[in-house]
N, C-alpha and C positions, 0 to 999 in steps of 0.2 A: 311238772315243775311246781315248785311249791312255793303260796305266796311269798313268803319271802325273800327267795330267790327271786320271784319276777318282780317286785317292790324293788327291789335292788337295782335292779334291770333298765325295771322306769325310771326311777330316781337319775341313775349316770345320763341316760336321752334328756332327762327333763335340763339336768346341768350342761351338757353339752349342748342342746339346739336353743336353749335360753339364752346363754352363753353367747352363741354364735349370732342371736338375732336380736344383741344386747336389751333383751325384754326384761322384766321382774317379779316375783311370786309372792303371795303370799297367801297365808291359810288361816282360814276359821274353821276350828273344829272342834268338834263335841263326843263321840260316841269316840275315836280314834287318840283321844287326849294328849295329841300332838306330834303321834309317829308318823301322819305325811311331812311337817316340817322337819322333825327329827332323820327320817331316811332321806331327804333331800342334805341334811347337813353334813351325812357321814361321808359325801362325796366331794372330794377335792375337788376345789373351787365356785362351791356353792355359794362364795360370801358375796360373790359377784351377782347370782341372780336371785339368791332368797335374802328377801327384806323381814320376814318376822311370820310370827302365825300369831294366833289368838285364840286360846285353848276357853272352849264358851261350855262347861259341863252344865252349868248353872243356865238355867230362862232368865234369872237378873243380869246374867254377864251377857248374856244374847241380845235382852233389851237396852242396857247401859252402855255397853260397850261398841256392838255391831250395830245397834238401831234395828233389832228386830221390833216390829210392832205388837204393842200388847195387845191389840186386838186376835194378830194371828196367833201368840203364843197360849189367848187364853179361849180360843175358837177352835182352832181346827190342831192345834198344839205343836210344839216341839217338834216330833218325828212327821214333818209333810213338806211337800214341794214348797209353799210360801216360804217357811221360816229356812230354808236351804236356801232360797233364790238371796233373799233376806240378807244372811250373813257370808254370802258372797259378796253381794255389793256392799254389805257393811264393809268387811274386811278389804277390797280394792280400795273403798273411801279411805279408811282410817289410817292404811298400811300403806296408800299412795303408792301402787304398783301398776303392775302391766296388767298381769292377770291372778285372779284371786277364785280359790278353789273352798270348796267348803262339804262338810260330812256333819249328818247327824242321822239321827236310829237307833236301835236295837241292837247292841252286839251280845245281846244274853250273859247267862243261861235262865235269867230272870229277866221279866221285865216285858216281856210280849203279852199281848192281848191278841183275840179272835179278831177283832179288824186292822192288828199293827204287829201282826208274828216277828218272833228270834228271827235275825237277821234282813229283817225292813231297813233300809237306807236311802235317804234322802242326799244325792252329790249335787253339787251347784260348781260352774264354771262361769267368771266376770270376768266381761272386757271389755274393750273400747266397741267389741261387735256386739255387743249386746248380754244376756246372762240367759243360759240354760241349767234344769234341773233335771238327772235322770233319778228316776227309781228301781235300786236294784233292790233284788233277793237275793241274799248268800247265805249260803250253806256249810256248815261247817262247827265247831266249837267258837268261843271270846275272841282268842286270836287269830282263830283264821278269819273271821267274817273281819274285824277290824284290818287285817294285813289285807283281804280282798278290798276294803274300801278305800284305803289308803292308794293302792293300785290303780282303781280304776278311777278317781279323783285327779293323779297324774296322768292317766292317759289324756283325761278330758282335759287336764291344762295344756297335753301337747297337741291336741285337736285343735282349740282356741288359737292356738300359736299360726297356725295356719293360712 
């Protein structure tokens, strides 16, 4: 199956069980520059559970905007579990939702380093249970590693939901 068939996939679950459990979405995102918001919107009746994303390419828009702290973004940086956890709970703050998902990393084919390789990601899921961050590795070209994260970012919001 190919990610974005299964993006697609998740996206209708995310609108459907959202829906159903009158909950609310929103997204901070960085490396994915807004296609988990985007694939949730291309689904009828999305207006009902996604409230907005916050497309954060920029470390100013992550600290301005989300309340990433400048310590983590000039410490341990951008691509790490902090600054993921970070603009999770920024993005439920700011976007006043249910639950709030978040992506940053590596989607190549530049830009990796020997301790942060092509396809590093950092996903964060916010909610009233508290906020986790997984770190994947995906494989793949620009758009599949981005379509993979976008994916499993909505899995993790329907986990939350839970």
């Amino acid at each position: 199956m190919s990610g974005v068939t299964r993006l697609q996939q998740i996206s209708e679950q995310v609108v459907a069980r959202f829906g159903a459990a009158h909950r609310t979405l929103g997204t901070a995102e960085s490396l994915t520059g807004g296609m988990i918001a985007s694939s949730v919107a291309d689904v009828s009746g999305a207006s009902a559970v996604l409230m907005g994303g916050v497309v954060s390419y920029d470390p100013r828009v992550k600290h301005e905007v989300l309340g990433v702290s400048r310590q983590v973004i000039d410490t341990v940086g951008v691509v790490s579990e902090p600054c993921a956890r970070q603009m999770a709970e920024g993005a439920r703050r700011v976007l006043k939702v249910d639950v709030a998902v978040s992506a940053t990393g590596v989607a190549g084919p530049t830009g990796g380093t020997p301790q942060t390789p092509v396809g590093t990601v950092f996903l964060g899921v916010s909610s009233a249970a508290g906020t986790r961050v997984e770190e994947c590795h995906f494989t793949g070209d620009r758009a599949q590693v981005r379509a993979q994260s976008a994916a499993r970012a909505l899995e993790m919001a329907l986990e939350a939901l839970e």
